[in-house]
Z-matrix of the N, CA and C atoms (Angstrom, degrees):
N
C 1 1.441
C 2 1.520 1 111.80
N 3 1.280 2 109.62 1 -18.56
C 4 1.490 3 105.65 2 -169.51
C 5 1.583 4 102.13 3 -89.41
N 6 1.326 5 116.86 4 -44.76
C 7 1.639 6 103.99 5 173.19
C 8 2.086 7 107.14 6 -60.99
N 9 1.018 8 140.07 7 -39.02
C 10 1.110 9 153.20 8 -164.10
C 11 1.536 10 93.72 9 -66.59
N 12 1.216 11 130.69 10 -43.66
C 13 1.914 12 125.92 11 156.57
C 14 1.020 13 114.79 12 -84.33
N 15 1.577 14 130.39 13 24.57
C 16 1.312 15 105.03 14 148.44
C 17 1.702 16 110.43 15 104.62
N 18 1.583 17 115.24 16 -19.09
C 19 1.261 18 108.27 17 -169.90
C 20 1.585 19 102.44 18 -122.34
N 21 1.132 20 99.52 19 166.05
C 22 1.657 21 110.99 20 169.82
C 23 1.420 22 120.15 21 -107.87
N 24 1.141 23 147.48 22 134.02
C 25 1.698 24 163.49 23 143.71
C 26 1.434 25 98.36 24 -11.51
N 27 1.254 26 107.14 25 -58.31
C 28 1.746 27 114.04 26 -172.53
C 29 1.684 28 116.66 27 73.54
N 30 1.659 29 105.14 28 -27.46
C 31 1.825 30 107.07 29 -163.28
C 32 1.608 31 84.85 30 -126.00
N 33 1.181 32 150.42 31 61.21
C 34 1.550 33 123.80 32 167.37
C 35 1.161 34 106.00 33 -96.73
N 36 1.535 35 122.71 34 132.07
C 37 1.323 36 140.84 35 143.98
C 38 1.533 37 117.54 36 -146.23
N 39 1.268 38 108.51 37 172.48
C 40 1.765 39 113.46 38 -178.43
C 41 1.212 40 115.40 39 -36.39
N 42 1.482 41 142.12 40 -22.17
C 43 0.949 42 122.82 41 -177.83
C 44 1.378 43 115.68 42 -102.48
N 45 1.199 44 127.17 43 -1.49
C 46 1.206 45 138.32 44 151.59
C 47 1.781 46 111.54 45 -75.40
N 48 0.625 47 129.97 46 -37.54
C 49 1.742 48 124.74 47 168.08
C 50 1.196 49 116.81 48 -67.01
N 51 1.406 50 117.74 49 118.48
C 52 1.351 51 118.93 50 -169.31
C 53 1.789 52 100.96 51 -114.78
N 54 1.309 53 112.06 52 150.43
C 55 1.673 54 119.75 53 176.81
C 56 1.393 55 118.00 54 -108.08
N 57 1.753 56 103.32 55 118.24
C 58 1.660 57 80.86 56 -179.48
C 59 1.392 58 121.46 57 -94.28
N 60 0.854 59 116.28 58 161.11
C 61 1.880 60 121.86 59 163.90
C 62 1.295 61 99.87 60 14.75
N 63 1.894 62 117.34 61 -83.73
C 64 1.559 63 132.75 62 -170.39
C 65 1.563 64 100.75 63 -51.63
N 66 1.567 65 107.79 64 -12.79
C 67 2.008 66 87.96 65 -166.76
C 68 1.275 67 125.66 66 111.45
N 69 1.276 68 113.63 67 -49.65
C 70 1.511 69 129.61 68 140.38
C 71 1.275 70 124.23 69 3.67
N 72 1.153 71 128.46 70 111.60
C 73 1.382 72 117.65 71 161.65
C 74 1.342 73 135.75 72 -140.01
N 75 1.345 74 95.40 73 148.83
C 76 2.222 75 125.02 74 -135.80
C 77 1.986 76 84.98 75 -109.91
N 78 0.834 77 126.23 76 126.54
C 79 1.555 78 168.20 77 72.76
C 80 1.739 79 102.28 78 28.55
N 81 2.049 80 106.47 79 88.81
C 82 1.640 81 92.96 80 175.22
C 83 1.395 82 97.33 81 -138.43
N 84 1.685 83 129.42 82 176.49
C 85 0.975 84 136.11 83 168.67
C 86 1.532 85 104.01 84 87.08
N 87 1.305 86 97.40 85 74.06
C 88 1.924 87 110.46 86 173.99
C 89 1.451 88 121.76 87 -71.44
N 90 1.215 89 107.01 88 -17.05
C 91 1.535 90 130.45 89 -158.13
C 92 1.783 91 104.31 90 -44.45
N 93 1.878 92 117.19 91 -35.28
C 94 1.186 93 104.70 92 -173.81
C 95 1.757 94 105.56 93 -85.85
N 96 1.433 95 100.50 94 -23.49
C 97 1.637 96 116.01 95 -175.49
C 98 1.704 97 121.99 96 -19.71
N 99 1.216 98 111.34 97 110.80
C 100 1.698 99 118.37 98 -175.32
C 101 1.266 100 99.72 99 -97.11
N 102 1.407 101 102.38 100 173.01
C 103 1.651 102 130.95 101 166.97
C 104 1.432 103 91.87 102 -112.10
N 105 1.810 104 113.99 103 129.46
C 106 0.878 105 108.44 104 -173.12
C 107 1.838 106 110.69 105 -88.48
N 108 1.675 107 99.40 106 -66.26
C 109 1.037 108 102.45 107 163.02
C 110 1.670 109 156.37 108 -35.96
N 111 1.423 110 90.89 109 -19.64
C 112 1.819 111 95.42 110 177.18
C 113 1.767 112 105.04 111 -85.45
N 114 1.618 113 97.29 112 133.68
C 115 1.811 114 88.70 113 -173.05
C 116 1.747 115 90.39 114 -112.68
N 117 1.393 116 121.02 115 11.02
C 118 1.275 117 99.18 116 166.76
C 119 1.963 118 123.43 117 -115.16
N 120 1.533 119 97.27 118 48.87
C 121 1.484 120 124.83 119 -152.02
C 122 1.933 121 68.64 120 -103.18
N 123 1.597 122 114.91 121 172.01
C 124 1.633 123 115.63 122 168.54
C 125 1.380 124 102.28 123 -111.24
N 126 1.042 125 136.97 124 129.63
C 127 1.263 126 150.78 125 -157.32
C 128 1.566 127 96.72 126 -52.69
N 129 1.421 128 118.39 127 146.34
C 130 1.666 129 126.19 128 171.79
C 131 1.256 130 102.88 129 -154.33
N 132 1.190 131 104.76 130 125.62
C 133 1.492 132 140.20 131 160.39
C 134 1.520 133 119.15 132 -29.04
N 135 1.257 134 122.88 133 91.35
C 136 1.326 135 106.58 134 177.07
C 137 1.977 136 114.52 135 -68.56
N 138 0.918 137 65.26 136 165.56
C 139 1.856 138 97.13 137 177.85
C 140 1.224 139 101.94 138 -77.92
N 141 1.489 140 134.72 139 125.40
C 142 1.473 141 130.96 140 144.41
C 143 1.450 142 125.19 141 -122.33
N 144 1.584 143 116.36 142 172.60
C 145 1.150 144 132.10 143 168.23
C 146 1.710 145 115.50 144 -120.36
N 147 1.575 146 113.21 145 104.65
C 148 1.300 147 105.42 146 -177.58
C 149 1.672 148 113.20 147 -53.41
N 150 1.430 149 98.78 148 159.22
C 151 1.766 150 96.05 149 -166.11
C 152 0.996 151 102.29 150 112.22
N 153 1.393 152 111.12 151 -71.13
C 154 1.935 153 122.30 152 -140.95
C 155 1.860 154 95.09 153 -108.48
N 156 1.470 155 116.74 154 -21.78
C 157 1.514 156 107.66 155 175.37
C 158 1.079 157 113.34 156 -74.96
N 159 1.472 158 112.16 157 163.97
C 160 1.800 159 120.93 158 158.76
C 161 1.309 160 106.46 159 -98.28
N 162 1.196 161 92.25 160 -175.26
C 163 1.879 162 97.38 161 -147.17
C 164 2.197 163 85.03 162 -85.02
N 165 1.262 164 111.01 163 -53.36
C 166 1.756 165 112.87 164 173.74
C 167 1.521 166 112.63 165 -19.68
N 168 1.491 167 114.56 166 -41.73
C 169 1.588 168 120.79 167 175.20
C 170 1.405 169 112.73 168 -71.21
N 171 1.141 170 125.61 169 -10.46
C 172 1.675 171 125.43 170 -176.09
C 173 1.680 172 108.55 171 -104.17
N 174 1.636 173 111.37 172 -1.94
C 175 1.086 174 121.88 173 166.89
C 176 1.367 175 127.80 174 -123.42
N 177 1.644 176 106.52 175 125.43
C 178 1.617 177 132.93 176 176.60
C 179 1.913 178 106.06 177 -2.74
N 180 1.174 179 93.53 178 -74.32
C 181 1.389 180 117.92 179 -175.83
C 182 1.817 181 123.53 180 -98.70
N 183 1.518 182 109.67 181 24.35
C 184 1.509 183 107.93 182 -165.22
C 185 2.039 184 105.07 183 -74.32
N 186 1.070 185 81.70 184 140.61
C 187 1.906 186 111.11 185 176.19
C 188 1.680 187 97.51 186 -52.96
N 189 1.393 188 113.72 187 81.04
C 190 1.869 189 104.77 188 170.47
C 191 1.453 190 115.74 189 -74.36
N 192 1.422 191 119.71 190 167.65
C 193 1.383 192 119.09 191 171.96
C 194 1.478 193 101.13 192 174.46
N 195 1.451 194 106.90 193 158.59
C 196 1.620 195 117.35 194 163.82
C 197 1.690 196 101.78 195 -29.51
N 198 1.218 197 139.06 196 -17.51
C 199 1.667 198 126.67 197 157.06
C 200 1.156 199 134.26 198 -102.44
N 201 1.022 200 113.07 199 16.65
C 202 1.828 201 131.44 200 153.39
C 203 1.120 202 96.81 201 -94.51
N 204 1.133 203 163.84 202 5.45
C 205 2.046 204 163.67 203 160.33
C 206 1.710 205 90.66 204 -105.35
N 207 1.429 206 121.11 205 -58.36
C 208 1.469 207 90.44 206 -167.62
C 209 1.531 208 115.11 207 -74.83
N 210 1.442 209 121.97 208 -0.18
C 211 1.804 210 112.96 209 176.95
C 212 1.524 211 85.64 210 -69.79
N 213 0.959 212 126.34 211 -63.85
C 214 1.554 213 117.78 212 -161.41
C 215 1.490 214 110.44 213 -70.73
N 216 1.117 215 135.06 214 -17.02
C 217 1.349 216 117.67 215 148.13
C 218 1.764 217 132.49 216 -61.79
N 219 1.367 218 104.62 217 -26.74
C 220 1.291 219 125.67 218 162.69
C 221 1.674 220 113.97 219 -61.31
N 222 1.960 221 109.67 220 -49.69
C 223 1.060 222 115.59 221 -162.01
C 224 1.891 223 101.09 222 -57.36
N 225 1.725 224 102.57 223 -34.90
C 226 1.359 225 132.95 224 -154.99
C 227 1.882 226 90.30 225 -68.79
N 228 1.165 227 111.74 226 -75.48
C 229 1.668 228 103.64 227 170.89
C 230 1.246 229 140.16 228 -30.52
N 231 1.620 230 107.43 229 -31.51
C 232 1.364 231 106.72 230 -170.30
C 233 2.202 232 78.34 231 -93.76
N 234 0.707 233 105.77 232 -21.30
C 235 1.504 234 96.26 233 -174.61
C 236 1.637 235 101.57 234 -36.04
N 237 1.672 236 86.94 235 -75.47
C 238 1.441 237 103.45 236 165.27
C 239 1.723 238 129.51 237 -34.73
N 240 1.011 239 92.85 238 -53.65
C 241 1.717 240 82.78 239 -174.12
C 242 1.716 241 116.81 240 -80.68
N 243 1.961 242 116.47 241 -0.68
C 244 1.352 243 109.09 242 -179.18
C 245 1.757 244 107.96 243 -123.73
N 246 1.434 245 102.10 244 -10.40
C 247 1.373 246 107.65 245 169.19
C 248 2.033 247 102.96 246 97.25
N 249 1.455 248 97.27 247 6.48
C 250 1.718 249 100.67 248 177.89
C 251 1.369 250 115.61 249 -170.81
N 252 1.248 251 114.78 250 143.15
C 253 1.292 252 106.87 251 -163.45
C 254 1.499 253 114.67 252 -62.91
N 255 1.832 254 104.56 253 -176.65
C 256 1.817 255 86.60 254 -177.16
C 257 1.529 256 89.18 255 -101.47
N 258 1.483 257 97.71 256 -177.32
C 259 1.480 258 136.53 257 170.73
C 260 1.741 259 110.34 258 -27.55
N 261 1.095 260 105.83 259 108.73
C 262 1.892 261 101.56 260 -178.17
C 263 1.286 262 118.44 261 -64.75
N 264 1.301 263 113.23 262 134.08
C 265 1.447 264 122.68 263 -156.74
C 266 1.869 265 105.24 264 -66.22
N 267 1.046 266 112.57 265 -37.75
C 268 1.807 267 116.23 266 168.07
C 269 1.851 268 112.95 267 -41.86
N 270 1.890 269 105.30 268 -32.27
C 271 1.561 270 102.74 269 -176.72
C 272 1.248 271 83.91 270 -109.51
N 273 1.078 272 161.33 271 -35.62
C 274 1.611 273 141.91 272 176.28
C 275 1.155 274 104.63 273 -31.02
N 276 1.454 275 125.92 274 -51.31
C 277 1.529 276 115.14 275 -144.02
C 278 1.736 277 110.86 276 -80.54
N 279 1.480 278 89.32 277 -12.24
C 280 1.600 279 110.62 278 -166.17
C 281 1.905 280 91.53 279 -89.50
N 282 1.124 281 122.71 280 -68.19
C 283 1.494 282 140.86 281 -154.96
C 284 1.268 283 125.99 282 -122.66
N 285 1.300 284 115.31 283 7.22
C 286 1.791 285 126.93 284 -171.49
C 287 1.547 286 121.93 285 -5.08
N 288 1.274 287 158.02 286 94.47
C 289 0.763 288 138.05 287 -135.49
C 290 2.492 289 94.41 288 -145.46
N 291 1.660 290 80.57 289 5.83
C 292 1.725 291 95.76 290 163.40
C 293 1.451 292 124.36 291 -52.58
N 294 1.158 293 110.06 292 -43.55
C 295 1.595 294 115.03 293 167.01
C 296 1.563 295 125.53 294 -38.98
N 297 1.188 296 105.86 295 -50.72
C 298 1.514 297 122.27 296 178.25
C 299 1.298 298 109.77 297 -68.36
N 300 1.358 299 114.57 298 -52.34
C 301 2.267 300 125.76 299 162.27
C 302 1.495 301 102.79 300 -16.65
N 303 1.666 302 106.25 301 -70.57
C 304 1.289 303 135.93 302 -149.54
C 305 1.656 304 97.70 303 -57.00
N 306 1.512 305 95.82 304 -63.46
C 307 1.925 306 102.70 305 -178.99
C 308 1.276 307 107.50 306 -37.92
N 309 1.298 308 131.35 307 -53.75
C 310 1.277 309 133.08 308 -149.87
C 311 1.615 310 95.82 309 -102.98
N 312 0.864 311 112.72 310 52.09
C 313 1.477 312 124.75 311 169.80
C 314 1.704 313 116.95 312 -153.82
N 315 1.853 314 104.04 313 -10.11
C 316 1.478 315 119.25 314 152.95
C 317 1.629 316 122.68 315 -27.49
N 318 0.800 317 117.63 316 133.48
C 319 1.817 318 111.35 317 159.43
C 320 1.704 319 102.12 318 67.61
N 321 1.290 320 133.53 319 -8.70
C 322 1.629 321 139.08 320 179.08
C 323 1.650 322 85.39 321 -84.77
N 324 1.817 323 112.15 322 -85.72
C 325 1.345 324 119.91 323 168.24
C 326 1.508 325 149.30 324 -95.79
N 327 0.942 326 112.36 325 139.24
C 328 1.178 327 105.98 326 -171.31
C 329 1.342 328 123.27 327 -10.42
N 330 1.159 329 130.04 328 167.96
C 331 2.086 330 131.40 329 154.93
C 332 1.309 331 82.60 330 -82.01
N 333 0.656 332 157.35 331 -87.94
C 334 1.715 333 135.02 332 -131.36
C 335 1.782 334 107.43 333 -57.78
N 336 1.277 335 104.79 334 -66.29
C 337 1.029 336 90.07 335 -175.87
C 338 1.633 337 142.35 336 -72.77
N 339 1.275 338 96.97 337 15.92
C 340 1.377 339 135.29 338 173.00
C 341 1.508 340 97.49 339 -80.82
N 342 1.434 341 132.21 340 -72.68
C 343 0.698 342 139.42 341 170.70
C 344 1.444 343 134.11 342 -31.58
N 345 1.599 344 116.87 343 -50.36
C 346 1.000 345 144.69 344 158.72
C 347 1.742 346 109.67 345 -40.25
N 348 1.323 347 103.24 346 -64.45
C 349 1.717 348 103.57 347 171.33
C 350 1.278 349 121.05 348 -65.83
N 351 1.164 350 101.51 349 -19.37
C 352 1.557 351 95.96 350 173.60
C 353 1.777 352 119.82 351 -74.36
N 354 1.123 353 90.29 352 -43.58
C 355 1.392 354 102.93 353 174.42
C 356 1.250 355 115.55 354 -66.83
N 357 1.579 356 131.85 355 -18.80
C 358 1.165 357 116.69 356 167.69
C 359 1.787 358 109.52 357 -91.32
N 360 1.326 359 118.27 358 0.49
C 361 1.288 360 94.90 359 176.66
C 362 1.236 361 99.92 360 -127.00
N 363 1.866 362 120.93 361 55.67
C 364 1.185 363 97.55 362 134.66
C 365 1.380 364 133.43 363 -67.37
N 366 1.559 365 108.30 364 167.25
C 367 1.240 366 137.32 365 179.00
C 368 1.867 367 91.49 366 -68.91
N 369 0.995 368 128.54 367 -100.36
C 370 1.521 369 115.56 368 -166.36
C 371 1.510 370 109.25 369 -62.97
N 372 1.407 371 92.29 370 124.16
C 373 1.532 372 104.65 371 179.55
C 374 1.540 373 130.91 372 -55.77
N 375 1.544 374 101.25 373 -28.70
C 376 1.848 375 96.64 374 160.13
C 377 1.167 376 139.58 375 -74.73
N 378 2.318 377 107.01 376 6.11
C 379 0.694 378 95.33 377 169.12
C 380 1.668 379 131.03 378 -113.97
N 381 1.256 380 96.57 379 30.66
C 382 1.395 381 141.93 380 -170.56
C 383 1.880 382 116.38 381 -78.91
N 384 0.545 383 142.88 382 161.38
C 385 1.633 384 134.32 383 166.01
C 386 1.803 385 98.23 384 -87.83
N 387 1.185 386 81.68 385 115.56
C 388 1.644 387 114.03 386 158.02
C 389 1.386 388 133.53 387 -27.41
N 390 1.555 389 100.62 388 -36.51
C 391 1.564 390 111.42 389 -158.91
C 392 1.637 391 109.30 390 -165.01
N 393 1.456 392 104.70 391 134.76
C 394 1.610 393 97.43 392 -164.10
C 395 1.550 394 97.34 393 -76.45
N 396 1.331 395 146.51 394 -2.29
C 397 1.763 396 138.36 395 144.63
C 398 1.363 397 92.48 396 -59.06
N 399 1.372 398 161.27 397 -46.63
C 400 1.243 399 140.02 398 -179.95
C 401 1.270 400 105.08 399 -55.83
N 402 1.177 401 127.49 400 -94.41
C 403 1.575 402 124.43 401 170.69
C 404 0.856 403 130.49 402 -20.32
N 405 1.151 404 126.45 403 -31.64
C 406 1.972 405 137.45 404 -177.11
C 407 1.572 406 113.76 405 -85.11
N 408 1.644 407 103.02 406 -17.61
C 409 1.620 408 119.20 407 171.11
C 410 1.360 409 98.95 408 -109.12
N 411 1.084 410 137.02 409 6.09
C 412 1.607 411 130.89 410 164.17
C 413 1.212 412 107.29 411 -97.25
N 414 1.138 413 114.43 412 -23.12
C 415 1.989 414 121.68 413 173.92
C 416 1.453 415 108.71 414 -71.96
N 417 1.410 416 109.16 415 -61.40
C 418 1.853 417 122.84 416 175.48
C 419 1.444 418 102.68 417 -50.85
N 420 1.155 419 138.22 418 -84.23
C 421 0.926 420 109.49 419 -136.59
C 422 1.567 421 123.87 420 -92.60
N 423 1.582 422 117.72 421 0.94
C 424 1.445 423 96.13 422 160.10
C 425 1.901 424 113.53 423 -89.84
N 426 1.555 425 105.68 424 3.10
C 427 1.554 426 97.57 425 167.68
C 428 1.337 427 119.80 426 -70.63
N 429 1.472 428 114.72 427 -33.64
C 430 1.513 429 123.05 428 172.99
C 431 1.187 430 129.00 429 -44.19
N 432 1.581 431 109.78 430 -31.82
C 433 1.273 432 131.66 431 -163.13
C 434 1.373 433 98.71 432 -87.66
N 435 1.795 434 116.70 433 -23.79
C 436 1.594 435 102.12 434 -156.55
C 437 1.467 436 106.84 435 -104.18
N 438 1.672 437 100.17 436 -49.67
C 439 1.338 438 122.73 437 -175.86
C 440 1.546 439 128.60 438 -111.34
N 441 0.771 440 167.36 439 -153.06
C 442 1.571 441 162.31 440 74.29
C 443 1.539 442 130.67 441 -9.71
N 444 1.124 443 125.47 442 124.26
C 445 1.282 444 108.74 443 176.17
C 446 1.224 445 131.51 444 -43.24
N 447 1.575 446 114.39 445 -52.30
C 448 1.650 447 97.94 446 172.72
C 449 1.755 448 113.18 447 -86.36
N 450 0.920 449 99.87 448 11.82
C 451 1.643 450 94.76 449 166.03
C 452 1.807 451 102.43 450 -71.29
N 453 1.191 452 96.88 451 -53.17
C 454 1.853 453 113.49 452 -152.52
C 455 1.895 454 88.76 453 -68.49
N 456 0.996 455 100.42 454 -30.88
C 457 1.566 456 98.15 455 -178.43
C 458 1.814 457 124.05 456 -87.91
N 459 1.064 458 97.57 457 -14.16
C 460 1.674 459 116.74 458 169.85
C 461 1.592 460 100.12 459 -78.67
N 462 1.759 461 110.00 460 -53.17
C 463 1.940 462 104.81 461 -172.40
C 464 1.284 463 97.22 462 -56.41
N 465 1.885 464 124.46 463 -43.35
C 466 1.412 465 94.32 464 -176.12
C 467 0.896 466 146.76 465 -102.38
N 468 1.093 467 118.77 466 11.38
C 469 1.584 468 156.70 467 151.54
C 470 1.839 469 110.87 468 -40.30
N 471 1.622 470 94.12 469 -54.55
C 472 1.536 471 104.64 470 -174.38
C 473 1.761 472 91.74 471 -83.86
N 474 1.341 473 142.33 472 -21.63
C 475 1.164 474 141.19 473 172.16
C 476 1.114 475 118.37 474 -61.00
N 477 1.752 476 121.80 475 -55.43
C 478 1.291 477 106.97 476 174.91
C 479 1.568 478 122.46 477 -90.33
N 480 1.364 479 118.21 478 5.29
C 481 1.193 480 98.11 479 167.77
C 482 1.547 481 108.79 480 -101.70
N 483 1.252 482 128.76 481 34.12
C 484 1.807 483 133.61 482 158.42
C 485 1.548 484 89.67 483 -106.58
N 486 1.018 485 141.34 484 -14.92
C 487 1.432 486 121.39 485 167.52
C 488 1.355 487 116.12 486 -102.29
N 489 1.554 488 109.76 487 -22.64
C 490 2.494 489 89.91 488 162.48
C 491 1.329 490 97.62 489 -94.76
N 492 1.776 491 129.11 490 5.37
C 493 1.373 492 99.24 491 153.21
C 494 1.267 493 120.17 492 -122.73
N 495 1.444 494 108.77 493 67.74
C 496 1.345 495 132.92 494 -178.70
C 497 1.665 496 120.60 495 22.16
N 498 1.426 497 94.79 496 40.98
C 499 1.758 498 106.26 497 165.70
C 500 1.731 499 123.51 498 -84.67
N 501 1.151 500 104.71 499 -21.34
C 502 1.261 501 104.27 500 172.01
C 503 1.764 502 113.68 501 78.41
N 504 1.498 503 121.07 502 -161.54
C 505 1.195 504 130.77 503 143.29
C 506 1.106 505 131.89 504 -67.68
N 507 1.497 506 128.97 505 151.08
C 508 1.316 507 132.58 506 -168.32
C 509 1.341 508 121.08 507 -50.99
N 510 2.063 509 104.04 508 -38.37
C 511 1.210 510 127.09 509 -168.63
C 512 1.494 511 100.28 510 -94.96
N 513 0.837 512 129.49 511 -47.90
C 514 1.350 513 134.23 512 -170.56
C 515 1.637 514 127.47 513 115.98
N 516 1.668 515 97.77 514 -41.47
C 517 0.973 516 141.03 515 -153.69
C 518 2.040 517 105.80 516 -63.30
N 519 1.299 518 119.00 517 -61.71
C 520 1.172 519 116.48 518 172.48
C 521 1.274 520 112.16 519 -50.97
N 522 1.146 521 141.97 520 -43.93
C 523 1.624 522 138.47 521 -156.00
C 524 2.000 523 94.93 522 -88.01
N 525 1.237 524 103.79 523 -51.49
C 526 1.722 525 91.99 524 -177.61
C 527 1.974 526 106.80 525 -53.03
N 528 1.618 527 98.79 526 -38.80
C 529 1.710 528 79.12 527 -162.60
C 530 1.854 529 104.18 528 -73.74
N 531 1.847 530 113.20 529 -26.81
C 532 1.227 531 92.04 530 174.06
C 533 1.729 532 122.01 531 -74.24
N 534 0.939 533 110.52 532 18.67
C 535 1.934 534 104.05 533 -175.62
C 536 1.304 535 79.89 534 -90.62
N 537 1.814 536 130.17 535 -50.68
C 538 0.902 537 123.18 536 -117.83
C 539 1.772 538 94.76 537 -91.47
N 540 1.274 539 113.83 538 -19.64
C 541 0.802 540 114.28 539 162.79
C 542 1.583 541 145.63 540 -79.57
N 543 1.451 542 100.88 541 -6.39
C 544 1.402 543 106.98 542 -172.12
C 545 1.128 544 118.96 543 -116.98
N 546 1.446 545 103.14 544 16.66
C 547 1.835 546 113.91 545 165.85
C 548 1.520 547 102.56 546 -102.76
């Protein structure tokens, strides 16, 4: 709904996603939230969180859109699935070191949805999905193929709430070597 009026989030990451009771999860902290369309607004600075920004937010003049919200929804998943955010897009562009993330996330999750995150955090934003119905049909349909809907929605359900309640991965193991690597 929020791209559908026109504006962008500008700040999404885990700690802005809140879970309710049912599991559900509600979308808070508008504070960086733009109007996209009006060009006679005076330019303002979004707000970021390294990790969870795209690289367009670290620039004066960067091209926003419904794909500057989905890198950081992307950034926000892999949060989830490694126990830390990824690589900040300001040192990506310099040293990328996502490739290596990705491997070690082999055989944990699926390829698709590996894939899927990857694709939302590219570095150039066109090459990103466009539109959160792009992404939201890049999620469906290789889950269809694997699991059940409320199956696939129970794993992640029980996924993100071991990561806002600081459970982590089963193993442990992916999230220590990526921190350990990205300091």
């Amino acid at each position: 709904e929020v791209h559908t009026n026109k504006l962008l989030h500008l700040d999404l990451k885990p700690a802005n996603i809140y879970l309710r009771v049912d599991g559900t999860p509600i979308l808070l902290d508008f504070g960086a939230a733009r109007q996209t369309l009006k060009t006679d607004l005076p330019k303002l600075y979004p707000m970021y969180t390294p990790g969870f920004a795209p690289p367009e937010l670290y620039l004066k003049n960067g091209n926003l859109g419904p794909w500057t919200d989905i890198y950081s929804i992307g950034a926000s998943i892999f949060a989830c699935m490694v126990g830390a955010p990824p690589q900040a897009a300001d040192q990506r562009k310099l040293n990328d070191k996502m490739d290596g993330h990705f491997r070690k996330l082999e055989g944990i999750y699926s390829p698709e949805l590996i894939n899927v995150i990857r694709w939302t955090l590219h570095i150039d934003p066109l090459e990103r999905p466009q539109s959160v119905f792009a992404l939201q049909k890049a999620l469906r349909e290789p889950a269809q193929q694997v699991e059940e809907p409320k199956d696939m929605m129970d794993n992640i359900s029980r996924k993100v709430r071991g990561f806002f309640g600081g459970l982590g991965l089963k193993s442990g193991q992916a999230s220590t070597t990526i921190q350990e690597e990205s300091h």
